[in-house]
C-alpha positions as CSV (number, residue, x, y, z in Angstrom):
1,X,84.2,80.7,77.1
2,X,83.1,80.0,80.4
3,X,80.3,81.3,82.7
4,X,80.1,81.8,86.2
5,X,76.5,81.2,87.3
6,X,73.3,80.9,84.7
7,X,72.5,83.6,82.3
8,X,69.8,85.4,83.0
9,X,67.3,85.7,79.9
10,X,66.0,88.9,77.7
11,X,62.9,88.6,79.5
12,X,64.2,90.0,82.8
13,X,65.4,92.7,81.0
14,X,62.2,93.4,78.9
15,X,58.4,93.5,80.1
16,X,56.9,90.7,78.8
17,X,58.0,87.9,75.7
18,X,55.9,89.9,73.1
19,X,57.9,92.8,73.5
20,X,61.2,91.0,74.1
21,X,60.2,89.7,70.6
22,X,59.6,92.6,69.2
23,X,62.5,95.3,70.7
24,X,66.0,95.8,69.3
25,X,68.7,94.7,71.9
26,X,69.1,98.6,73.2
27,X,66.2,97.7,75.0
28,X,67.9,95.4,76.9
29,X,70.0,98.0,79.0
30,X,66.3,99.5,79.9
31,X,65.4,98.3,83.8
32,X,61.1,97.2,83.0
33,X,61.1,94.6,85.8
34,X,62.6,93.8,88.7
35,X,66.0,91.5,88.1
36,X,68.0,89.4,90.6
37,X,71.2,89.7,88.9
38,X,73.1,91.7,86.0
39,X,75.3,90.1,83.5
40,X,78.9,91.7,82.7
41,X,81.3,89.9,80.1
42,X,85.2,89.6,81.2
43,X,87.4,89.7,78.0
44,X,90.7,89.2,78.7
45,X,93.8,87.2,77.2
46,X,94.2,84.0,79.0
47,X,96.9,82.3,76.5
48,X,99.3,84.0,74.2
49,X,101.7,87.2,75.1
50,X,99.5,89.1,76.9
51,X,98.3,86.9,79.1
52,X,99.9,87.5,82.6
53,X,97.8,91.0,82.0
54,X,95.0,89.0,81.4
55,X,94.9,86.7,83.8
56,X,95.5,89.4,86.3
57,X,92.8,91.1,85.4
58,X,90.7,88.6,85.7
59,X,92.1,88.0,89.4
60,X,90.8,91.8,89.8
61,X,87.5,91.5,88.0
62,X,86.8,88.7,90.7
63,X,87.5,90.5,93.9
64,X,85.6,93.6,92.8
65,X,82.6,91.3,91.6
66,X,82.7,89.0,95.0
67,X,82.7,92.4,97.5
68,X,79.8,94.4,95.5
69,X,77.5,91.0,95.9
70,X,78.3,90.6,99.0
71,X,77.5,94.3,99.9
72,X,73.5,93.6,98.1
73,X,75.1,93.7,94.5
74,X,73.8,96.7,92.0
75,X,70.7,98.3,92.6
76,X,69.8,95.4,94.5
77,X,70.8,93.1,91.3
78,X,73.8,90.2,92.1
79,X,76.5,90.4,89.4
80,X,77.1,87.2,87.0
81,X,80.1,87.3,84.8
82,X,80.9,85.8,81.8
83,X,84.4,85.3,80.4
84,X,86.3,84.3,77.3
85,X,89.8,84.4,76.4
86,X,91.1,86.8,73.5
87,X,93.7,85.5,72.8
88,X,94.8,88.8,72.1
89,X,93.7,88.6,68.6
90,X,90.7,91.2,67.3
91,X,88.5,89.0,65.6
92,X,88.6,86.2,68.9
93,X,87.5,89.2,70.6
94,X,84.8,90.5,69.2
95,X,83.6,87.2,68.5
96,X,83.8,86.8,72.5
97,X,82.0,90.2,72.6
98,X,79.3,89.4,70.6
99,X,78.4,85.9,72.3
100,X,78.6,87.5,75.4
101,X,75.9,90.4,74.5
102,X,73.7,88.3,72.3
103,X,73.7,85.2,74.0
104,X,74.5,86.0,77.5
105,X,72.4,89.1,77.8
106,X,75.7,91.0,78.9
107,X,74.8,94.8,79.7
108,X,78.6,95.9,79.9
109,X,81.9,94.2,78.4
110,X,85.0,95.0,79.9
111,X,89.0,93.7,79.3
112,X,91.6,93.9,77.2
113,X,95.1,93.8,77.2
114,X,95.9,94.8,73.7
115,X,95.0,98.2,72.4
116,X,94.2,96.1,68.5
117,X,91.1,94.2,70.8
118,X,90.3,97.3,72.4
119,X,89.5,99.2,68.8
120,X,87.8,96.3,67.6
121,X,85.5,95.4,71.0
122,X,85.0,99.1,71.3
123,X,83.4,99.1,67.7
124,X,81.5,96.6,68.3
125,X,80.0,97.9,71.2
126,X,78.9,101.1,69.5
127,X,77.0,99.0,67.2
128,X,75.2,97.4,69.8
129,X,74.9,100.1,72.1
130,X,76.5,98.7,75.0
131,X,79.0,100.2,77.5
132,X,82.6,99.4,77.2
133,X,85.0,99.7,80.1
134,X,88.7,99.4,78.4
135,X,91.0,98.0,81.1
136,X,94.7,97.7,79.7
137,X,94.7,99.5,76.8
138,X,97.5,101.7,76.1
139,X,97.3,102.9,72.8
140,X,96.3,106.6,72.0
141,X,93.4,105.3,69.5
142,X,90.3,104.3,71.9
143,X,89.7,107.2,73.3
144,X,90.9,109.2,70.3
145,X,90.9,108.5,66.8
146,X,89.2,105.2,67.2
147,X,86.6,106.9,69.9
148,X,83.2,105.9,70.5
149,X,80.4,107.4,72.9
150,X,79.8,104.0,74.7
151,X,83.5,103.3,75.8
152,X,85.5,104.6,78.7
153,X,89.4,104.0,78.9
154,X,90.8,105.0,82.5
155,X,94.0,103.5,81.9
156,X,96.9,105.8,80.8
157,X,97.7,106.3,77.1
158,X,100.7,106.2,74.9
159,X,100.5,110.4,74.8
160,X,100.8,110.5,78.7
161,X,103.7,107.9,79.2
162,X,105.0,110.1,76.2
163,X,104.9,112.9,77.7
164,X,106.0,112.2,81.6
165,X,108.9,109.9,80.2
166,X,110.2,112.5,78.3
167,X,110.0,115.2,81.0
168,X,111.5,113.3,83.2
169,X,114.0,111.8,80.8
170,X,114.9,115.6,79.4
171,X,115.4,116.8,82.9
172,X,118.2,113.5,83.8
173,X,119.6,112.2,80.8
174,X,119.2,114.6,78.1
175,X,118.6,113.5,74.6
176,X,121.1,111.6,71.9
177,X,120.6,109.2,69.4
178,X,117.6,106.4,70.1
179,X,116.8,103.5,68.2
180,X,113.3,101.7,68.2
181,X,112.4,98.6,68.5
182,X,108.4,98.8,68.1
183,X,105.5,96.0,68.1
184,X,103.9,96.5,64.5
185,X,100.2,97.2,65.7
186,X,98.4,100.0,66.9
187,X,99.4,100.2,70.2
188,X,103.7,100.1,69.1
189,X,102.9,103.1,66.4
190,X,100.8,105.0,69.5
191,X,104.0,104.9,71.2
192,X,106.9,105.6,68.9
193,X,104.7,108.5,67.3
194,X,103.6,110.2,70.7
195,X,107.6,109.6,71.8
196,X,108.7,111.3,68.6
197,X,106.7,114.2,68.6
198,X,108.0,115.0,72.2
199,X,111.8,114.7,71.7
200,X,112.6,114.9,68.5
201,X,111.8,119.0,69.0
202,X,114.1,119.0,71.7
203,X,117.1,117.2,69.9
204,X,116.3,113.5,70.3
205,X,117.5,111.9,66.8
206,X,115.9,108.9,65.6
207,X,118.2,106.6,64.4
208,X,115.7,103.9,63.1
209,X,112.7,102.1,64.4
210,X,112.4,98.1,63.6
211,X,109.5,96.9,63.3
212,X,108.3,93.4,64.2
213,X,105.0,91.9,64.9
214,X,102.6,90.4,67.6
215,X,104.1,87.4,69.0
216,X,107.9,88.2,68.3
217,X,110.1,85.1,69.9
218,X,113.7,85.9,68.4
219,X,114.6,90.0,68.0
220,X,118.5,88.7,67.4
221,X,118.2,90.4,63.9
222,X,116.7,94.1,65.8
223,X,119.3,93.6,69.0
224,X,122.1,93.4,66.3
225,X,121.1,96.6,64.1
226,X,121.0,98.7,67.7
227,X,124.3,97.0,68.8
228,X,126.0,98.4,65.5
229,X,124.6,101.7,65.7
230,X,125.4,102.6,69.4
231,X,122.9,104.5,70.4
232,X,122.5,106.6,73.7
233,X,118.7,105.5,74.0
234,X,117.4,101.6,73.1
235,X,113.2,101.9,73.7
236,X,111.8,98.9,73.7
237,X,108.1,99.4,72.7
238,X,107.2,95.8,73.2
239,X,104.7,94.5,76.1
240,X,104.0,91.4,78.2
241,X,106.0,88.3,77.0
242,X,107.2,89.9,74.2
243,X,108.8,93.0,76.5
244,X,110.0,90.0,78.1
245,X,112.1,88.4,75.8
246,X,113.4,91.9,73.8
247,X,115.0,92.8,76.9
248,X,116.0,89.6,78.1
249,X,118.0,89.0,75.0
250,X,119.0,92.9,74.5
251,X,121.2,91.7,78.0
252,X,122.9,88.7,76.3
253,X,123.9,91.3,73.6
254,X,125.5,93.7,76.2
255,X,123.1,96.3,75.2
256,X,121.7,96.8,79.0
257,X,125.3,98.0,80.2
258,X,126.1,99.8,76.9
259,X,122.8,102.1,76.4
260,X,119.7,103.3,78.2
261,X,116.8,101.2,78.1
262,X,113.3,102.7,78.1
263,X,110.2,100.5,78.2
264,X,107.1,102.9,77.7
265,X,104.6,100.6,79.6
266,X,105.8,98.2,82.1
267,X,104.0,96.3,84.9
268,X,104.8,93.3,87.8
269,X,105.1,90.5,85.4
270,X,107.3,91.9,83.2
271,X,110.0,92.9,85.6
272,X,109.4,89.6,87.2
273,X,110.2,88.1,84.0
274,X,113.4,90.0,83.5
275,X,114.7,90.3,86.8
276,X,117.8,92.1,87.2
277,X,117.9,92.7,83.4
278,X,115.3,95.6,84.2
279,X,117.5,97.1,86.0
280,X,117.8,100.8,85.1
281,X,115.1,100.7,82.3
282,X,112.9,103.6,82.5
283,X,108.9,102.8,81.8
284,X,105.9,104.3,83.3
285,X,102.4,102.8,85.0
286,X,99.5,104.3,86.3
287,X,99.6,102.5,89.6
288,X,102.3,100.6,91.3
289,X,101.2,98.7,94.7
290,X,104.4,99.7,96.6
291,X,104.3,103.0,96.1
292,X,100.2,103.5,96.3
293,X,99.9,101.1,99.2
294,X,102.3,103.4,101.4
295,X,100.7,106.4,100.2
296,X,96.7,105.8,100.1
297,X,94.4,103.8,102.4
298,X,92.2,102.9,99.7
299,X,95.0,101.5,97.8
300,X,96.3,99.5,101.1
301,X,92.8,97.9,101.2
302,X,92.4,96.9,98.1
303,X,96.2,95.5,97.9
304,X,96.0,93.3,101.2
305,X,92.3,92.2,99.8
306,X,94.1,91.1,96.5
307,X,96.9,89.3,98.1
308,X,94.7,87.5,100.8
309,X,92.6,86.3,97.7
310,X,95.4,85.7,95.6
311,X,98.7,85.4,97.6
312,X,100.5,88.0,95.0
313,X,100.0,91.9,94.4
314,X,98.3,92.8,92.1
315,X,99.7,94.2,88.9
316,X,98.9,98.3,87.1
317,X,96.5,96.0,85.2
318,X,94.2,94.6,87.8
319,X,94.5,97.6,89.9
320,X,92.0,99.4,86.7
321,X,90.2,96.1,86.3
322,X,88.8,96.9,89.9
323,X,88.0,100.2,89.6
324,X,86.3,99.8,86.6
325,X,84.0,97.4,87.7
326,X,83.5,99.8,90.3
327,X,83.4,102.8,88.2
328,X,80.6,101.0,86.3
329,X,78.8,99.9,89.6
330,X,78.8,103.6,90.9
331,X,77.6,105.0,87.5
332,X,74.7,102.6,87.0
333,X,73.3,103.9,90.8
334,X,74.2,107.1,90.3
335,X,71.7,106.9,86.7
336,X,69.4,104.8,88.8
337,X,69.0,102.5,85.3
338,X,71.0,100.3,83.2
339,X,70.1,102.4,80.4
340,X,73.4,103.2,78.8
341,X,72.9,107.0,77.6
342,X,71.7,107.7,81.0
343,X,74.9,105.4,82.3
344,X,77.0,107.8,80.1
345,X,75.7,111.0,81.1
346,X,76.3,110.5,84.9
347,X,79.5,109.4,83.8
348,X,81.1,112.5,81.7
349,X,82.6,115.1,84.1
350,X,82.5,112.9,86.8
351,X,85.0,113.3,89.6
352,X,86.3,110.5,91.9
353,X,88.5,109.0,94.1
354,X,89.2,105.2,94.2
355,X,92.7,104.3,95.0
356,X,94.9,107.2,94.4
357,X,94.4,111.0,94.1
358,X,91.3,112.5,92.8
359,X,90.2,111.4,88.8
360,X,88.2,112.5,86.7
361,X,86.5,111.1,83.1
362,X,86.5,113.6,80.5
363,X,83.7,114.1,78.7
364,X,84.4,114.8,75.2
365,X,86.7,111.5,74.7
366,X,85.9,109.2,77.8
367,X,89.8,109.3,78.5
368,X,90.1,108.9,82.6
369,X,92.2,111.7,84.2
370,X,95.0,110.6,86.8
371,X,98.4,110.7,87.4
372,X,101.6,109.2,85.3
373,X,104.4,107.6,87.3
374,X,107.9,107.7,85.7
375,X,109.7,104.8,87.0
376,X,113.2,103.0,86.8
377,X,114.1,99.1,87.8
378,X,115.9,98.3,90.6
379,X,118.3,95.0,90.6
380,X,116.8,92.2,92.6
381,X,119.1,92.7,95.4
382,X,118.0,95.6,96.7
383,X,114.6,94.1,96.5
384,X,112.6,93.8,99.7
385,X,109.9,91.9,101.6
386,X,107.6,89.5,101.0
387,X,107.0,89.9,97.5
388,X,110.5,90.9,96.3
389,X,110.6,89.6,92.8
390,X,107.2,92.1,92.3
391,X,109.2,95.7,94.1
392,X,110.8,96.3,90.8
393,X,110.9,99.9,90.3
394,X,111.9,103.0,92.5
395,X,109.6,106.5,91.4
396,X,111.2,108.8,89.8
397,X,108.7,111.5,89.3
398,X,104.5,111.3,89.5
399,X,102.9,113.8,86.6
400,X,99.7,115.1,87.2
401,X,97.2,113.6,83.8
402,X,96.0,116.8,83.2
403,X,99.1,117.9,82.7
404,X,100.4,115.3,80.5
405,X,96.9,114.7,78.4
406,X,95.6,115.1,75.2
407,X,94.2,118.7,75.0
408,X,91.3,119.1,73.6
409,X,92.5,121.1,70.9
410,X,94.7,118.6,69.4
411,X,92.9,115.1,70.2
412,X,91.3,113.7,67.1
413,X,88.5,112.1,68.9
414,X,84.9,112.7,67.3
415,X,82.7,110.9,69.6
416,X,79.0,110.1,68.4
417,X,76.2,111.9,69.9
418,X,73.5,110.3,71.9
């Protein structure tokens, strides 16, 4: 793990040694004194599947943190990070997590690429009482089942993508026969549930869902049971390098020509990876900086700051890395305190705009409210500019989040109270 500046100690975060002695670490989120600088813990995959999602991240987290110091920090306090790599594994991240809080004096953890390390950091959190900003964390579970009254998710869920795919698929390809290909974890079983109950009442027939695990070099064995069955749809709930090479090698087994390919959750570096092999797969993202750059100032800025800092654009994944270290920035001043229930109730029902349309963070699951875009690769040659290889998708249609949300009604989420 590595740590950008020196950590401050408890006892800039608690009046005096006796009672830093003496208090449990809630205490710690409490403002007694005055402080220089605020400790935040980056928790992102740096090796292993994910971590082109991580590392991008991390390229976010940067630029967010470097701009609020330089505009006189929070409440006057200079942010100091510190980082470790998750490896996209649970127990690597929670063991990050808890270094990070008890040794580090971290008053907020953020990161994630994997909704498995998201459930387990999320937990964790809850037990220490310290706020959770999920970045890329897809999955349904964190802010529904697997809930917890000190995390916030902004990123899309599996039930959105769900939902806008399938109204936008409905509408232009109709249903069929579709075959799964699904990552065996939380996040895969999200997906192909939240798919399922959408289509299957319209007339999508499942034919069979494979299902392999985290990591997944060689799907020969999957490709060839969806080759033999010809089916009209082949989704592909796989992310990062995995995505990568299920799709890469679904090409070499003709299946890209012969069936439509849907990805539920795509970003950059995955079509980068595929090239023109994405080519007429259907995903969806939360942000894409083509099509928000050309549409929102605020999105413009923070695009040409990312690529002056980091000479590509940033990815759906960094784009909610920044936000949320702003969203967290702008909630701490609005509660005028570190103190995390005060944090949390300035947060719930809050309204905002940062680099798209107006958003909102619900307040009985902590989901953030935006919009879903339903997008489909384009080949390489009809890719323009200066960063080609990273315009991979034309939009086909932008839902509205409320729209395609959890309602209330039916979410399973059963958040603590204060």
């Amino acid at each position: 793990m590595n740590i950008t500046g020196s950590s401050p100690t408890r006892a800039r975060f608690i009046a005096g040694s006796a009672a830093a002695a003496a208090a449990t670490f809630a205490s710690i989120n409490v403002i007694a004194a005055p402080m220089k600088e605020v400790v935040i813990g980056l928790n992102v995959p740096q090796t292993g599947p994910y971590s082109d999602q991580g590392l991008d991240q991390l390229r976010a987290y940067h630029l967010a943190i470097d701009e609020i110091n330089a505009s006189g920090g929070v409440m006057g306090m200079q942010i100091k990070a510190t980082e470790g790599d998750d490896q996209t594994k649970p127990p690597v991240a929670v063991e990050n997590a808890r270094r990070m809080i008890e040794r580090d004096g971290a008053v907020m953890i953020t990161g994630g690429s994997s909704t498995g390390t998201a459930i387990a950091v999320s937990g964790l959190c809850q037990e220490k009482k310290v706020i959770f900003m999920a970045t890329l964390t897809h999955g349904n579970e964190p802010t529904d089942v697997d809930c917890h009254y000190h995390t916030f998710r902004r990123y899309n869920n599996a039930y959105m993508s769900a939902h806008a795919m399938a109204r936008t698929l409905l509408s232009k390809y109709g249903t069929g026969r579709w075959f799964y290909i699904t990552a065996d974890y939380s996040w895969g079983h999200s997906n192909f549930e939240s798919l399922g109950e959408v289509l299957e009442p319209k007339g999508a027939k499942t034919i069979k869902n494979v299902l392999l695990p985290l990591g997944t070099t060689d799907f020969s064995s999957a490709l060839s049971q969806a080759q033999a069955a010809k089916p009209d749809v082949l989704v592909i709930i796989e992310f990062g390098k995995d995505m990568v090479n299920a799709l890469n090698q679904a090409a070499q087994f003709g299946l890209t020509k012969s069936t439509k390919i849907l990805v539920p959750l795509a970003d950059e570096y995955m079509a980068k990876g595929t090239g023109d092999n994405f080519d007429n797969v259907v995903t969806t993202a939360p942000f894409y900086w083509k099509y928000h750059a050309e549409k929102y100032p605020a999105a413009k800025k923070f695009v040409e700051a990312f690529i002056k800092k980091n000479g590509v654009p940033p990815s759906n994944g960094a784009e909610c890395a920044y936000v949320d270290i702003y969203q967290w920035k702008e909630g701490v001043e609005r509660a005028g305190s570190l103190d995390p229930k005060k944090f949390i109730e300035k947060m719930e029902g809050h309204k905002f705009t940062a680099t798209k349309e107006q958003e909102s963070w619900r307040a009985f699951d902590h989901q953030g409210i935006n919009s879903c875009l339903v997008m489909e690769g384009v080949p390489q040659a009809s890719r323009t500019g200066e960063f080609s290889q990273f315009a991979y998708a034309k939009v086909l249609e932008v839902h509205d989040g409320a729209s395609v949300s959890i309602p209330e009604g039916v979410s399973k989420c059963k958040i603590e109270s204060a």
